[in-house]
MOPAC internal coordinates of N, CA, C and O (Angstrom, degrees):
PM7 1SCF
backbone

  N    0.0000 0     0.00 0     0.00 0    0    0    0
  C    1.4399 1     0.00 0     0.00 0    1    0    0
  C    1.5265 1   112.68 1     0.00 0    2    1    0
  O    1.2310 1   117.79 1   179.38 1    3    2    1
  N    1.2919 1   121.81 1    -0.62 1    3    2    1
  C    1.2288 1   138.53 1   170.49 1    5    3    2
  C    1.7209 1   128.89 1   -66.33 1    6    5    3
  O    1.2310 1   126.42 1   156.77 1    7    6    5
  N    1.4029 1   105.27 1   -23.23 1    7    6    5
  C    1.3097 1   135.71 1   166.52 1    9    7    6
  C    1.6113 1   120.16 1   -84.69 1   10    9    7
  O    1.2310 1   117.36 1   -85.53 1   11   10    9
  N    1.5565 1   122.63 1    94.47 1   11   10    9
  C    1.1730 1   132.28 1  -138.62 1   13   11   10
  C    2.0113 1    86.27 1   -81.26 1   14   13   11
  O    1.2310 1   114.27 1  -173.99 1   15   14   13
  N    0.9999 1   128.46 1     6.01 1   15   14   13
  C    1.7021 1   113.73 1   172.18 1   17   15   14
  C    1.1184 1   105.84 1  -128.99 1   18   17   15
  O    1.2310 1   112.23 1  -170.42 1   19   18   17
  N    1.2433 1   132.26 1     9.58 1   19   18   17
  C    1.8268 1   143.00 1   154.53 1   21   19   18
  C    1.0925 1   101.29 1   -96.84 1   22   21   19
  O    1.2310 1    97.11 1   169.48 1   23   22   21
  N    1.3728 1   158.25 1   -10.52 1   23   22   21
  C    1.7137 1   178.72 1  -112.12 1   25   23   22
  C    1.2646 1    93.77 1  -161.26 1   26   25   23
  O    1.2310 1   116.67 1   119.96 1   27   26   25
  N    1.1913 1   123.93 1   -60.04 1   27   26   25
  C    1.6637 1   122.23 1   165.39 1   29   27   26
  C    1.4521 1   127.41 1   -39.01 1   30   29   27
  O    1.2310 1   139.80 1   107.12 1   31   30   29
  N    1.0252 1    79.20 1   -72.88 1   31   30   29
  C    1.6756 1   112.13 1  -167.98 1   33   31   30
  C    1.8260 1    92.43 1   -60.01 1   34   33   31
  O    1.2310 1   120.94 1   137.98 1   35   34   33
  N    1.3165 1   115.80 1   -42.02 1   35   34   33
  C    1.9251 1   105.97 1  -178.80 1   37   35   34
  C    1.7386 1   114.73 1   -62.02 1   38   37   35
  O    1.2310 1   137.96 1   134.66 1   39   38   37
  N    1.7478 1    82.81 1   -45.34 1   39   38   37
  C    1.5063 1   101.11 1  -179.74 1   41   39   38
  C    2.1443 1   126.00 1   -44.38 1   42   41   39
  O    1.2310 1   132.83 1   124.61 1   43   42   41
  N    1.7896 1    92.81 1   -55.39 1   43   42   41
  C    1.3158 1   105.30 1   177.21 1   45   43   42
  C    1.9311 1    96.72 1   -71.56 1   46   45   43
  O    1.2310 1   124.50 1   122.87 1   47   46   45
  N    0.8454 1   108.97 1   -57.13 1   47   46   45
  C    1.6662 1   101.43 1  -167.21 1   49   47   46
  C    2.1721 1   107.43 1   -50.74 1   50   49   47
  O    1.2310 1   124.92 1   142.74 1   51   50   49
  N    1.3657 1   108.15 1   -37.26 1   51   50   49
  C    1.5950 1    98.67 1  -176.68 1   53   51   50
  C    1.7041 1    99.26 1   -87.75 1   54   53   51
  O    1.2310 1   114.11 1  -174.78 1   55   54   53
  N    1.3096 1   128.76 1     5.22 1   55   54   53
  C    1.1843 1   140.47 1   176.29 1   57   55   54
  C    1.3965 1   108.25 1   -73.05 1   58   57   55
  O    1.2310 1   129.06 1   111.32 1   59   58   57
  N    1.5801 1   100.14 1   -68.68 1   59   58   57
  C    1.5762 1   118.58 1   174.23 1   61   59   58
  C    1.8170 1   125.50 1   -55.46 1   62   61   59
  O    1.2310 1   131.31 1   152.68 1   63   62   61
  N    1.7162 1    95.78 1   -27.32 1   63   62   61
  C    1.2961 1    91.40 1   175.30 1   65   63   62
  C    1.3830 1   119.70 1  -103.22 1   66   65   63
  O    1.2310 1   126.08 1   168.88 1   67   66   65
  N    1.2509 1   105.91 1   -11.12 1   67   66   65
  C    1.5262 1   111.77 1   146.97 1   69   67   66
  C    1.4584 1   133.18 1   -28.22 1   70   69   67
  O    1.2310 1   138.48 1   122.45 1   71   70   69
  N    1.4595 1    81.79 1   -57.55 1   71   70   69
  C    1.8427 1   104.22 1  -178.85 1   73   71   70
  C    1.4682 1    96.51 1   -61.22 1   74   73   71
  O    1.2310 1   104.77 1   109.99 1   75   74   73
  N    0.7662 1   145.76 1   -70.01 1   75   74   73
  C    1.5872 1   163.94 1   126.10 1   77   75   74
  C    1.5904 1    96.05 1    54.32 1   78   77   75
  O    1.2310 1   134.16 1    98.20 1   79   78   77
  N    1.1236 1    90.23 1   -81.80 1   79   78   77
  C    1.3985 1   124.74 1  -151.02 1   81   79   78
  C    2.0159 1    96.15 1   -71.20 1   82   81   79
  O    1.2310 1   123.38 1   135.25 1   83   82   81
  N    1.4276 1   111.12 1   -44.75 1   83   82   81
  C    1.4343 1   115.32 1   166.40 1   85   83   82
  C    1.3963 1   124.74 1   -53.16 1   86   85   83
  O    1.2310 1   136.06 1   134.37 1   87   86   85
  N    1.2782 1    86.52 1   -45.63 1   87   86   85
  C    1.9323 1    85.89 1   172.40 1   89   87   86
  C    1.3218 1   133.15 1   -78.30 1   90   89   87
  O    1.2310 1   125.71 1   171.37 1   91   90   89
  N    1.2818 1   106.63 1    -8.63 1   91   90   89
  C    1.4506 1   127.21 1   169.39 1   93   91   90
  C    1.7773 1   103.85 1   -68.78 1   94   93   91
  O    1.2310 1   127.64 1   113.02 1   95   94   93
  N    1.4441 1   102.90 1   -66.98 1   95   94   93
  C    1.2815 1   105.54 1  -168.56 1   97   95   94
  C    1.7468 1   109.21 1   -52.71 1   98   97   95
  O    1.2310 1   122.82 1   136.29 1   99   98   97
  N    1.5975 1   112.21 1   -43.71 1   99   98   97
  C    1.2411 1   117.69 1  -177.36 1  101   99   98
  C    1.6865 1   132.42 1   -51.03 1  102  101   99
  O    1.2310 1   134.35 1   149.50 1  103  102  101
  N    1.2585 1    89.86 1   -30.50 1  103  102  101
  C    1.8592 1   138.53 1   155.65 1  105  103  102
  C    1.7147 1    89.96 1   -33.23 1  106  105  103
  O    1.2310 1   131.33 1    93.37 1  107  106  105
  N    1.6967 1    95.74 1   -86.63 1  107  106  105
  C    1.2672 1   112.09 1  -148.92 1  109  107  106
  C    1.8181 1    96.32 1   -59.06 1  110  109  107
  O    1.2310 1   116.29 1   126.50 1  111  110  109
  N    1.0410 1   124.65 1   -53.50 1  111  110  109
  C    1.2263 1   124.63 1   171.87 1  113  111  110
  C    1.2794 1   132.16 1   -41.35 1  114  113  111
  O    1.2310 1   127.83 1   138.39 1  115  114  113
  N    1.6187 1   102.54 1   -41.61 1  115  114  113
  C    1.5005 1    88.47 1   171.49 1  117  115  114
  C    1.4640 1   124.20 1   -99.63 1  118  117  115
  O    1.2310 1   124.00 1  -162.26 1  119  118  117
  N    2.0327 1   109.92 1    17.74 1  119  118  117
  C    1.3908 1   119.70 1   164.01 1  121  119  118
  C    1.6560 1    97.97 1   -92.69 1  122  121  119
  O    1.2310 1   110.86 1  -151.63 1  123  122  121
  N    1.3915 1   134.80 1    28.37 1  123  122  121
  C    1.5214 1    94.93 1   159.57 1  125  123  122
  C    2.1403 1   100.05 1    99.85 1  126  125  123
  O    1.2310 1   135.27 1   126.23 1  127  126  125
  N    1.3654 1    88.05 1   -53.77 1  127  126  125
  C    2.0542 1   101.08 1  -178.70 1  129  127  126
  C    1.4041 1   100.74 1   -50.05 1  130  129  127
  O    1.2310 1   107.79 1   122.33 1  131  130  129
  N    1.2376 1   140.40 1   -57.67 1  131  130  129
  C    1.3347 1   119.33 1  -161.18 1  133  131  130
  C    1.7627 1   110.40 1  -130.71 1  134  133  131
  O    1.2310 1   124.73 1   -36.36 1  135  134  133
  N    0.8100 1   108.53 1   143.64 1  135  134  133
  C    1.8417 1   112.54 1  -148.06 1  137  135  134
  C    1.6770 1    94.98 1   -70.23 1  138  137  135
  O    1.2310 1   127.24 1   -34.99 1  139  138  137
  N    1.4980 1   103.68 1   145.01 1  139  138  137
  C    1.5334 1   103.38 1  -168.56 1  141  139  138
  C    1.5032 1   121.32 1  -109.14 1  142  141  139
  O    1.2310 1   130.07 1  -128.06 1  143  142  141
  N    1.4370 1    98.18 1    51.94 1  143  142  141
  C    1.5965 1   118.15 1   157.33 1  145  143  142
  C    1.7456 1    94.78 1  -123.83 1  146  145  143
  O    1.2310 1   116.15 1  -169.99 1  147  146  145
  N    0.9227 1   124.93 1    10.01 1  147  146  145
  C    1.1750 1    97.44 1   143.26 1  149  147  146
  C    1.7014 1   145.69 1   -87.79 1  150  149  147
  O    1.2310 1   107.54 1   -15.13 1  151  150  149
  N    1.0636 1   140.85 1   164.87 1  151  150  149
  C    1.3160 1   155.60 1  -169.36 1  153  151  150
  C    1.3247 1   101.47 1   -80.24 1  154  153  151
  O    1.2310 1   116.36 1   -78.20 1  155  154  153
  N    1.8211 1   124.52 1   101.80 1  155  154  153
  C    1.5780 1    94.54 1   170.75 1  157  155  154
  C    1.3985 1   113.45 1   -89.55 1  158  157  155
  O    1.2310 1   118.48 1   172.47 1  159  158  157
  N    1.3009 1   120.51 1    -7.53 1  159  158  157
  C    1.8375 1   100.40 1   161.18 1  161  159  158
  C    1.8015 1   133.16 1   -56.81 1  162  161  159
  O    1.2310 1   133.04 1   130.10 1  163  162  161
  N    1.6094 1    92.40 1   -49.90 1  163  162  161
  C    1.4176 1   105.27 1   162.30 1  165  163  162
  C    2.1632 1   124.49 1   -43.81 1  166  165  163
  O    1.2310 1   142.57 1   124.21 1  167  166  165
  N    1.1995 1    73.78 1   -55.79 1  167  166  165
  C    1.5048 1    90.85 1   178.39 1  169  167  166
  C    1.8891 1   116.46 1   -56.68 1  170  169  167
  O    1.2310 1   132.91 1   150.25 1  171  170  169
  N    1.2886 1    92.65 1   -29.75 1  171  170  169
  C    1.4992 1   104.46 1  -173.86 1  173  171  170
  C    1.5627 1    99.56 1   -87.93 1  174  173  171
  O    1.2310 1   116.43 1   125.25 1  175  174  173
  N    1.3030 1   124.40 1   -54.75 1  175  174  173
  C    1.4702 1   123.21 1  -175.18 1  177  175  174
  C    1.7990 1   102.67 1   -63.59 1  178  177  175
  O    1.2310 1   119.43 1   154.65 1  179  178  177
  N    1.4959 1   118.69 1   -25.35 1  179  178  177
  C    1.8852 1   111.27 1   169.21 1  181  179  178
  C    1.3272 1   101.31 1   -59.69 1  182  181  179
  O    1.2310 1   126.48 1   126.82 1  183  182  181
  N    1.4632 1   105.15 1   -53.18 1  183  182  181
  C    1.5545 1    75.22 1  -166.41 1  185  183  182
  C    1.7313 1   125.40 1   -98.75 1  186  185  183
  O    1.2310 1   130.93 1  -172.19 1  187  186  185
  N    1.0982 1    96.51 1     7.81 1  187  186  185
  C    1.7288 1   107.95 1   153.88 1  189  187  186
  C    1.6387 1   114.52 1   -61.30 1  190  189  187
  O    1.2310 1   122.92 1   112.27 1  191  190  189
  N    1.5990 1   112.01 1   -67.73 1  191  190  189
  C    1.4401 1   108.61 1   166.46 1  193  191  190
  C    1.5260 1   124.57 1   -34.74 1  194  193  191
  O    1.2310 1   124.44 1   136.76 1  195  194  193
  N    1.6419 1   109.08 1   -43.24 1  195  194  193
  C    1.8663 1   109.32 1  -160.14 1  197  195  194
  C    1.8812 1    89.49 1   -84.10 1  198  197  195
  O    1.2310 1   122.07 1  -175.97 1  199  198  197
  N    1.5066 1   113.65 1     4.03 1  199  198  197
  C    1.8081 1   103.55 1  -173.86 1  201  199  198
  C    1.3833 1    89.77 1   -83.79 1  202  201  199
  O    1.2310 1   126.51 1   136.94 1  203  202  201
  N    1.4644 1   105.08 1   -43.06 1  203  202  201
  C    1.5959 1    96.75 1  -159.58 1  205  203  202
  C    1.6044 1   125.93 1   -82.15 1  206  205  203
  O    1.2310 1   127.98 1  -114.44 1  207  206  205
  N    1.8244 1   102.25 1    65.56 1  207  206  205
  C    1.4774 1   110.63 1   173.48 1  209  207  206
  C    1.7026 1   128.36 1   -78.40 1  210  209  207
  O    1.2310 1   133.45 1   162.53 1  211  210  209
  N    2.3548 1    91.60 1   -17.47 1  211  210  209
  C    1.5035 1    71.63 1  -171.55 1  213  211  210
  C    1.6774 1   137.62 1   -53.43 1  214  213  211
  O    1.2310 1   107.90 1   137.85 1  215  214  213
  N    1.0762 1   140.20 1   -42.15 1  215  214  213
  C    0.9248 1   120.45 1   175.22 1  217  215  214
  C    1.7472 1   118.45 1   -68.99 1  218  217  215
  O    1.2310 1   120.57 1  -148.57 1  219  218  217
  N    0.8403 1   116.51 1    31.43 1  219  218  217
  C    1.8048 1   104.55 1   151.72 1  221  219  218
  C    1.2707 1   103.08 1  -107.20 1  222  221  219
  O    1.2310 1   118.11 1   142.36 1  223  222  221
  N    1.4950 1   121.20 1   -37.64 1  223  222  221
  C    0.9643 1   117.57 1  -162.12 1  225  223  222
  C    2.0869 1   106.74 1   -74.83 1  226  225  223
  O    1.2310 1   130.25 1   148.31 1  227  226  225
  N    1.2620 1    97.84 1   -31.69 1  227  226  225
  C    1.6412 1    89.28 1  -179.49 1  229  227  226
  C    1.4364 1   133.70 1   -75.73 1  230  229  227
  O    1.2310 1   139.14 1   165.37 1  231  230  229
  N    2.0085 1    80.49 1   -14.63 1  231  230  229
  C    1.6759 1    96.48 1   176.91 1  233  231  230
  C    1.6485 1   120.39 1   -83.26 1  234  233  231
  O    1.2310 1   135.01 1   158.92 1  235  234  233
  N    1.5525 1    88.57 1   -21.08 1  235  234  233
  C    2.0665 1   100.25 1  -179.94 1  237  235  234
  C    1.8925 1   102.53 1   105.12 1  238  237  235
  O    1.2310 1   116.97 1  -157.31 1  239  238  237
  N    0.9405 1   123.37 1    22.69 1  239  238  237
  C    1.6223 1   136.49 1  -176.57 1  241  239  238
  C    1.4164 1    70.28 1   -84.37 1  242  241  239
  O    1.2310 1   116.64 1    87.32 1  243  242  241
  N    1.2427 1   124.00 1   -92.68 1  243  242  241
  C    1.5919 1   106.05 1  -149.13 1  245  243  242
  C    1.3206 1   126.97 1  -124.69 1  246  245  243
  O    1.2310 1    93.80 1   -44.67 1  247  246  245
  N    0.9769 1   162.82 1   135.33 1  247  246  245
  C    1.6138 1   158.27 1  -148.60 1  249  247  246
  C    1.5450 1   107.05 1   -76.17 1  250  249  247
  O    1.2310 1   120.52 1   -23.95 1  251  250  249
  N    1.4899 1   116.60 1   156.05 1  251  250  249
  C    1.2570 1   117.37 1  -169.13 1  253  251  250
  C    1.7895 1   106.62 1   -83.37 1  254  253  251
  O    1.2310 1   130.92 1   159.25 1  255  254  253
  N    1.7271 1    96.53 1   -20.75 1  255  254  253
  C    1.8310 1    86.68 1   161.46 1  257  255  254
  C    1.3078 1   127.25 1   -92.36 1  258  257  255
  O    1.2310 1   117.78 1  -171.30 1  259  258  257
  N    1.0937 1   121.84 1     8.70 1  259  258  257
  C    1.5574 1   126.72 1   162.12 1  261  259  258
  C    1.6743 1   109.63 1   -98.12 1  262  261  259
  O    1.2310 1   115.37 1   162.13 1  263  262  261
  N    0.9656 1   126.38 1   -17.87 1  263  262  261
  C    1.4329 1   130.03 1   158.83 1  265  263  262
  C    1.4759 1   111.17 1   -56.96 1  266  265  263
  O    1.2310 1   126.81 1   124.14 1  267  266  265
  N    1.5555 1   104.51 1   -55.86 1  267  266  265
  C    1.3906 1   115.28 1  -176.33 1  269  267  266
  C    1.6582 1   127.88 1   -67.52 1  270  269  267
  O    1.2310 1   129.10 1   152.69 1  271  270  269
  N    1.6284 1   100.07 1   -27.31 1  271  270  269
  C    2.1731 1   108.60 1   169.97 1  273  271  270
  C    1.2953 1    78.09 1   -79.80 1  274  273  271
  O    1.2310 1   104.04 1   149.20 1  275  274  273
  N    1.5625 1   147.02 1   -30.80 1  275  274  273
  C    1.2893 1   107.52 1  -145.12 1  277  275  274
  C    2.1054 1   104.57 1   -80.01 1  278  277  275
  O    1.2310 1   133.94 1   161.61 1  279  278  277
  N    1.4952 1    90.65 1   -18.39 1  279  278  277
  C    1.6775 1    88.76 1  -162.23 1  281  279  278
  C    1.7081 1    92.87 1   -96.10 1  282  281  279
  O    1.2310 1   114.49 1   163.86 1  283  282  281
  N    1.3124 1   128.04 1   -16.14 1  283  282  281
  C    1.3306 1   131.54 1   167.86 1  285  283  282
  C    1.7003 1   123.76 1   -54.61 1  286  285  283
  O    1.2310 1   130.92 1   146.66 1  287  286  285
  N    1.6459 1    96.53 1   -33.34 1  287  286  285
  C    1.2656 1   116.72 1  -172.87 1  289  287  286
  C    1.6205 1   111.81 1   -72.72 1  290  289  287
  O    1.2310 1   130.10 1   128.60 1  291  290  289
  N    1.4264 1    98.13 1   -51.40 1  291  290  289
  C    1.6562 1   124.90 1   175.20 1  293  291  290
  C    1.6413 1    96.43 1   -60.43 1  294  293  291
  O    1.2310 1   116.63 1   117.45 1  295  294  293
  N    1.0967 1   124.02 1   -62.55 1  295  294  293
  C    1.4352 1   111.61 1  -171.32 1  297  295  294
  C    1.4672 1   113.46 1   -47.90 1  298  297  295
  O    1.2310 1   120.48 1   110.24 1  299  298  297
  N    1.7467 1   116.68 1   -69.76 1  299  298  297
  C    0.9359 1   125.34 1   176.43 1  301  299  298
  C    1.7902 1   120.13 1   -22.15 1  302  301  299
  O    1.2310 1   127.47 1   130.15 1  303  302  301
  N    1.8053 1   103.22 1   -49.85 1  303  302  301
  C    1.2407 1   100.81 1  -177.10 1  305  303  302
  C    1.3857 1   106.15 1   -61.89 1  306  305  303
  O    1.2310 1   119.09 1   136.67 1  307  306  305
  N    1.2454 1   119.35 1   -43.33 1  307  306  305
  C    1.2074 1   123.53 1  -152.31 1  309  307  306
  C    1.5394 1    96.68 1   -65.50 1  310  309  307
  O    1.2310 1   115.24 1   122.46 1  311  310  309
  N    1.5303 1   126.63 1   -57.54 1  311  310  309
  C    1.7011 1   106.92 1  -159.52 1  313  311  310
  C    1.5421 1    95.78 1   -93.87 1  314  313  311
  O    1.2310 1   107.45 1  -171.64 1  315  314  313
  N    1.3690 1   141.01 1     8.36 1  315  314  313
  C    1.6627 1   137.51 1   158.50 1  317  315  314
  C    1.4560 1   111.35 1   -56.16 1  318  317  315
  O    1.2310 1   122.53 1   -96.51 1  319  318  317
  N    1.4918 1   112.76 1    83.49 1  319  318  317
  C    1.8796 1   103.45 1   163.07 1  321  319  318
  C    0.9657 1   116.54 1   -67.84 1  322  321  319
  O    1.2310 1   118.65 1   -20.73 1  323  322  321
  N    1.8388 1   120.17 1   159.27 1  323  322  321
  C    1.0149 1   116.58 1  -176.18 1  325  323  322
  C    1.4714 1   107.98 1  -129.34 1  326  325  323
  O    1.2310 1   120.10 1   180.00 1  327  326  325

């Protein structure tokens, strides 16, 4: 990341798939799937944060099935209306 046009180039690409990932959720929200008091930016940056395990997981911080309840859990909440 030290290389100011590979710094770019990471930047626009997790930028773009960012977006990605918002419009999906926004999707789901405005089908009814995920209850619409929620935040779809918020919602999008949770589960951006709970993606980015690899390094615990490669270092041994945390197991790949506790990675996996952890984003199961988050989902679940996420499309369970109430």
């Amino acid at each position: 990341m030290h290389d100011p046009a590979l710094r770019e180039q990471a930047r626009v690409g997790l930028r773009d798939g960012r977006a990605a990932v918002e419009r999906l959720v926004r999707q789901a929200v405005a089908d009814g799937r995920i209850a619409p008091d929620r935040d779809p930016a918020v919602e999008t940056d949770l589960l951006l944060a709970l993606t980015g395990f690899t390094p615990l997981l490669q270092l041994g911080v945390i197991k790949p099935e506790e990675a996996l309840a952890a984003l199961d859990q988050h989902l679940d909440r996420l499309f369970t209306r109430a």
